[in-house]
Residue frames relative to the residue before (quaternion, step in Angstrom):
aa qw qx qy qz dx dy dz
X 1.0000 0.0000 0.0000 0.0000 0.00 0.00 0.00
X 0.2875 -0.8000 0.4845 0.2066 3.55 -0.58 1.03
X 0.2040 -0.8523 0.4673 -0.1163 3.52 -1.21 1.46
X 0.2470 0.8346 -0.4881 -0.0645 3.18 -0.62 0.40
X 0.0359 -0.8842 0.4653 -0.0188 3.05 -0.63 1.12
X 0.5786 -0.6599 0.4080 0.2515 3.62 -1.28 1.50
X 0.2764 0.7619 -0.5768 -0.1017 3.46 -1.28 -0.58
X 0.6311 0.6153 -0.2823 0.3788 3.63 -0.99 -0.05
X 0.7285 0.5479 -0.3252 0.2518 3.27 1.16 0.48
X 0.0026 -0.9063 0.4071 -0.1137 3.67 -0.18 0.67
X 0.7962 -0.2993 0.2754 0.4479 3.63 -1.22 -0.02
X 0.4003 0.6885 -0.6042 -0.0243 3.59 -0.73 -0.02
X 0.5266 -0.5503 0.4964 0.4164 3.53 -1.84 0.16
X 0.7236 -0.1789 0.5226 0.4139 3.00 -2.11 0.04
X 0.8763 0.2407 -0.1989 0.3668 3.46 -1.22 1.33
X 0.7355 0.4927 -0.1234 0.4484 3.40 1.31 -0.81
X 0.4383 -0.7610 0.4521 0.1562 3.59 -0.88 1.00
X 0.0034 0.8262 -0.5627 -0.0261 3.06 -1.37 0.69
X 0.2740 -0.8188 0.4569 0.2138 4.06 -0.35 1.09
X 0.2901 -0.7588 0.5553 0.1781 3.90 -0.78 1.04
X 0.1117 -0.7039 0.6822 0.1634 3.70 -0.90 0.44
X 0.0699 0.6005 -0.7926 -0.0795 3.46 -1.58 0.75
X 0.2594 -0.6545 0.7057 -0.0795 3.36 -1.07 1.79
X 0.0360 -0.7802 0.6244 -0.0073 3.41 -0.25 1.78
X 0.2095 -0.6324 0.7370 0.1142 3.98 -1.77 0.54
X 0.7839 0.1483 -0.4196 0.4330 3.16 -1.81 0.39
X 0.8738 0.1827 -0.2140 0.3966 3.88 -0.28 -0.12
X 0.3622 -0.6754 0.5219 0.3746 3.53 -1.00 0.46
X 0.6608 -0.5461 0.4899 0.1584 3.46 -1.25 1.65
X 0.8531 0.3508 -0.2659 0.2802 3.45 0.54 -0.60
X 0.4628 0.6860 -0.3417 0.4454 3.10 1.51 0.24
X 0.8026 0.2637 -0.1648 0.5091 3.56 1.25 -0.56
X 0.5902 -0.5395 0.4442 0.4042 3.10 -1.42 0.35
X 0.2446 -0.7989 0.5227 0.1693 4.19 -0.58 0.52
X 0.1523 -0.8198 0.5410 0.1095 3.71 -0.70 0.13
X 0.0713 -0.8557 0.5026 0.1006 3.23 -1.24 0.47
X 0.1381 -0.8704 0.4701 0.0494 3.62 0.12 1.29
X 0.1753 -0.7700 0.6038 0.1085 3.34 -1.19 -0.16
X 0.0981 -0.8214 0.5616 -0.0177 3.94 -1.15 0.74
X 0.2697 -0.7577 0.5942 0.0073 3.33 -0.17 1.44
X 0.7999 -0.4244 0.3481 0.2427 3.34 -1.35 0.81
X 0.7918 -0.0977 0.0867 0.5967 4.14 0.25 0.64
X 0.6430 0.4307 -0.4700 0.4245 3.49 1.38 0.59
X 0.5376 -0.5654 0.3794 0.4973 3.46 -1.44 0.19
X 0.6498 -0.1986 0.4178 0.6031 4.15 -2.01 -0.16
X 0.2961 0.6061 -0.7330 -0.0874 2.74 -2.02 0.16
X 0.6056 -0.6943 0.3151 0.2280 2.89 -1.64 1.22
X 0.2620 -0.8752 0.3738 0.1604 3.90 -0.72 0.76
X 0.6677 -0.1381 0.0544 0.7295 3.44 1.34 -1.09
X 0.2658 -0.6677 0.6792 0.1493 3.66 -1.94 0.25
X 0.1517 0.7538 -0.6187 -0.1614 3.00 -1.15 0.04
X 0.5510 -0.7304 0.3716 0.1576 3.81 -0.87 1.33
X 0.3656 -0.8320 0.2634 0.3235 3.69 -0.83 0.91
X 0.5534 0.4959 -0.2547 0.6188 3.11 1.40 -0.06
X 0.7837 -0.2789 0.0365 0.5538 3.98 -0.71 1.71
X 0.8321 -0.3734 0.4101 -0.0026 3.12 -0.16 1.81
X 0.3349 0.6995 -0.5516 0.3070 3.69 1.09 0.40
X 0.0590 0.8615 -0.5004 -0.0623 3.77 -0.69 0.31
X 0.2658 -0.7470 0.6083 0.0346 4.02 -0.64 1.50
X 0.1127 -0.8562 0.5021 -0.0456 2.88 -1.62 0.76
X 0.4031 -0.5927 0.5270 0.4567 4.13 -0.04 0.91
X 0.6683 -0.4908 0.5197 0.2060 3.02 -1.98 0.97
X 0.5877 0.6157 -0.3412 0.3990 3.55 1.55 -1.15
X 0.8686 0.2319 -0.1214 0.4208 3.24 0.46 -1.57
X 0.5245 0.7112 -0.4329 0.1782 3.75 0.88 -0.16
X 0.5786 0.3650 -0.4581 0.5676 3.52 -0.81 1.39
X 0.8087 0.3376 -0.1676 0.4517 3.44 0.91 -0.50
X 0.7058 0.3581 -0.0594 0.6083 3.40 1.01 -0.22
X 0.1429 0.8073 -0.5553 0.1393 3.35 -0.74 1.28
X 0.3387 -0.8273 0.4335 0.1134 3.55 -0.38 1.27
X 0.0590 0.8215 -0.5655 -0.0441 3.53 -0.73 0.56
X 0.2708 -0.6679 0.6652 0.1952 3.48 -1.80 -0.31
X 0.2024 0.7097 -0.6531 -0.1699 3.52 -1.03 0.09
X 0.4724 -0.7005 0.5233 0.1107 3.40 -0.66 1.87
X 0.4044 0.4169 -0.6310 0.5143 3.98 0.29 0.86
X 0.8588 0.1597 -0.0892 0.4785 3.76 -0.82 -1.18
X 0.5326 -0.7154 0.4135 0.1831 3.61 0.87 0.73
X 0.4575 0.6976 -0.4007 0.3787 3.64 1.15 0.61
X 0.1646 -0.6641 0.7128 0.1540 3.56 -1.37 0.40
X 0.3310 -0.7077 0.6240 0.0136 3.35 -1.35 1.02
X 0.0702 0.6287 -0.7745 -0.0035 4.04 -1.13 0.52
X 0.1405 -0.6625 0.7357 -0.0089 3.42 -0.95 1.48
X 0.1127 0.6537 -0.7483 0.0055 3.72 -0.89 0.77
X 0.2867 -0.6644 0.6886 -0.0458 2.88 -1.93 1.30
X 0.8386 0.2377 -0.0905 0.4818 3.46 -1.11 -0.03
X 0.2154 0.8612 -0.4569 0.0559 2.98 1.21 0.90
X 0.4143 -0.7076 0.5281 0.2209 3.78 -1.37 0.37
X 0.5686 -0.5453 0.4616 0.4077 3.84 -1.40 -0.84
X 0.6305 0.5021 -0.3493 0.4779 3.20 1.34 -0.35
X 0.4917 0.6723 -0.4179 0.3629 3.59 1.41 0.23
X 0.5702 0.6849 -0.3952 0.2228 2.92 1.25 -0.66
X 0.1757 0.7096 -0.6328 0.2553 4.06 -1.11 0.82
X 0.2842 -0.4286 0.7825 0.3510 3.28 -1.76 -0.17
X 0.4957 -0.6109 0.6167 -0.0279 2.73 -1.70 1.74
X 0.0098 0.7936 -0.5976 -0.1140 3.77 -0.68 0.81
X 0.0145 0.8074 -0.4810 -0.3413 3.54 -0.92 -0.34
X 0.4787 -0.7543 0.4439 0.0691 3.70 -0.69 0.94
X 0.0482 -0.7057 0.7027 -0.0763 3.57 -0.81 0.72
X 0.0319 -0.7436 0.6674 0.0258 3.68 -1.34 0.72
X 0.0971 -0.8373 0.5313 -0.0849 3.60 -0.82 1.16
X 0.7953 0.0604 0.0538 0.6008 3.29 0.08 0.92
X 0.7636 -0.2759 0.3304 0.4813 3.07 -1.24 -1.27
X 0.6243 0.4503 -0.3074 0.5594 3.77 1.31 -0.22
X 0.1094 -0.7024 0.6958 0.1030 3.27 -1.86 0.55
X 0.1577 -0.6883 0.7006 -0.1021 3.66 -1.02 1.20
X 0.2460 -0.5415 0.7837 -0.1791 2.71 -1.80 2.36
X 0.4733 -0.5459 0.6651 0.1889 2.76 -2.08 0.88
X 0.6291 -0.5125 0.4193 0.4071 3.45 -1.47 0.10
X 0.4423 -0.7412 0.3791 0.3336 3.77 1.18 0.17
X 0.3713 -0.7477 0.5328 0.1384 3.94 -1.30 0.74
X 0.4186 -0.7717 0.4254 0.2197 3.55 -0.21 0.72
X 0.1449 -0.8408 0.5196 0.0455 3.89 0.20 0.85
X 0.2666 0.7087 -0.6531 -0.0102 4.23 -0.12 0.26
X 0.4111 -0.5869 0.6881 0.1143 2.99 -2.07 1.18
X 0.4179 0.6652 -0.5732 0.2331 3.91 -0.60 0.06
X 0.1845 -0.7379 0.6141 0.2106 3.13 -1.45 0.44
């Protein structure tokens, strides 16, 4: 059964960094391109970083680029969104996203708040 599940989110200040894990099952992570979205309180998804399944290409919102950098390490089948320099407008439950075929599969998303 294919899975993906968030983790790693949590309180931080203004300025400070935090590293998401999405620890995918039933498929092998490297074969696909992965996403990471995010939803802010009364706003719509929106898409933050990618990374591609074939060599590892890797896109980035205009919002978070320079600050945010998406990885994978294909042993333990995980994808990673370090964000640094983080802000308040970051705040959101973080999702991360995989599309196979004709289907697309979300985790249950990680809550991320910025405040001091």
């Amino acid at each position: 059964q294919l899975q993906l599940v968030e983790s790693g989110g949590g309180l931080v200040q203004p300025g400070g960094s935090l590293t998401l894990s999405c620890a995918a099952s039933g498929f092998t992570l490297e074969y696909y391109a992965i996403g990471w979205f995010r939803q802010a309180p009364g706003k719509e998804r929106e898409g933050v970083a990618c990374i591609h399944g074939t060599g590892g290409g890797t896109d980035y919102a205009d919002s978070v680029s320079g600050r945010f950098t998406i990885s994978r390490d294909n042993v333990i089948n995980t994808a990673y969104l370090q964000m640094n320099s983080l802000k308040p407008e970051d705040t959101a439950v973080y999702y991360c996203n995989v599309q196979i075929l004709w289907s697309t599969y979300w985790g249950k998303g990680t809550l991320v708040t910025v405040s001091s």
